[in-house]
C-alpha positions in Angstrom: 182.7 10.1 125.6 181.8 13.6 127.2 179.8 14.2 130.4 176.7 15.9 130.1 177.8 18.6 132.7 181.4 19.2 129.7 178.5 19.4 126.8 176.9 22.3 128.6 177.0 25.6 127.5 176.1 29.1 129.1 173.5 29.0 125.4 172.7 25.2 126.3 171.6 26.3 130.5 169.7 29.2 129.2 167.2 27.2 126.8 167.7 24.7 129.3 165.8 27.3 131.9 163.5 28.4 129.3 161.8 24.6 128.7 161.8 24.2 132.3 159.3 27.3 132.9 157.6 26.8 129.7 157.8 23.9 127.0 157.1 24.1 123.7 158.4 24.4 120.0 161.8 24.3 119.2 160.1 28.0 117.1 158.4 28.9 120.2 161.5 28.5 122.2 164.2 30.1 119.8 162.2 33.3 119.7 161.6 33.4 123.3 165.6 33.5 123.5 166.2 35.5 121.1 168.2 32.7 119.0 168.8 31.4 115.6 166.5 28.2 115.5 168.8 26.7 113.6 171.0 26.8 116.8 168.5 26.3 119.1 167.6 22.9 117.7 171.3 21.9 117.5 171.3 23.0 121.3 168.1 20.9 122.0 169.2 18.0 119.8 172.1 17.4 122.6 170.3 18.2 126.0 168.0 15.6 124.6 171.2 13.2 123.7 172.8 13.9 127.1 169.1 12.8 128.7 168.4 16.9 130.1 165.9 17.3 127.5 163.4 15.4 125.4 162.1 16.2 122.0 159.3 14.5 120.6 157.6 15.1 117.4 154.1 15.7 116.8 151.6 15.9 114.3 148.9 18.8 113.7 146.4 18.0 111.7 146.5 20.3 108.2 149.5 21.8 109.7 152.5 19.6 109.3 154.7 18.3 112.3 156.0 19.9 115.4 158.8 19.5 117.6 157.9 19.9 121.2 160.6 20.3 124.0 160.9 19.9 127.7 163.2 19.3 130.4 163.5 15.6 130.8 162.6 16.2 135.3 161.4 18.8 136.9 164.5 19.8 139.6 168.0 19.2 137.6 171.4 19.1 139.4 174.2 20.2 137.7 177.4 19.5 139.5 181.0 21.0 137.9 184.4 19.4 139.0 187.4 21.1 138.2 190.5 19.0 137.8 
């Protein structure tokens, strides 16, 4: 199984940065980047599974569901060992 610090990406530390400062839709967020949001939710999907992120879905009312995204704490240490 991979670490969570060899699943992360230059891509993956940016939106990473971006729901740190500001939550919000995985739409929200892919525009704020600049990013496909196909890509962007494949990029949240596994800071979520490596427990950096969470995703949790909501529902609004006459509108459908949403997908709303933040860092999983506040202050994240990222530590890289090279062998």
């Amino acid at each position: 199984m991979k670490s969570a610090s060899s699943r992360i990406t230059t891509a993956r530390l940016a939106l990473l940065r971006s729901i740190k400062e500001m939550p919000g839709s995985i739409t929200q967020i892919s525009e704020r980047l600049h990013r496909d949001r196909s890509a962007a939710k494949r990029d949240v999907d596994e800071l979520a599974r490596t427990g950096l992120g969470t995703a949790s879905e909501k529902i609004l009312p006459g509108h459908g569901r949403m997908k709303g995204v933040r860092a999983a704490a506040q202050r994240i240490r990222l530590v890289a060992e090279v062998a």
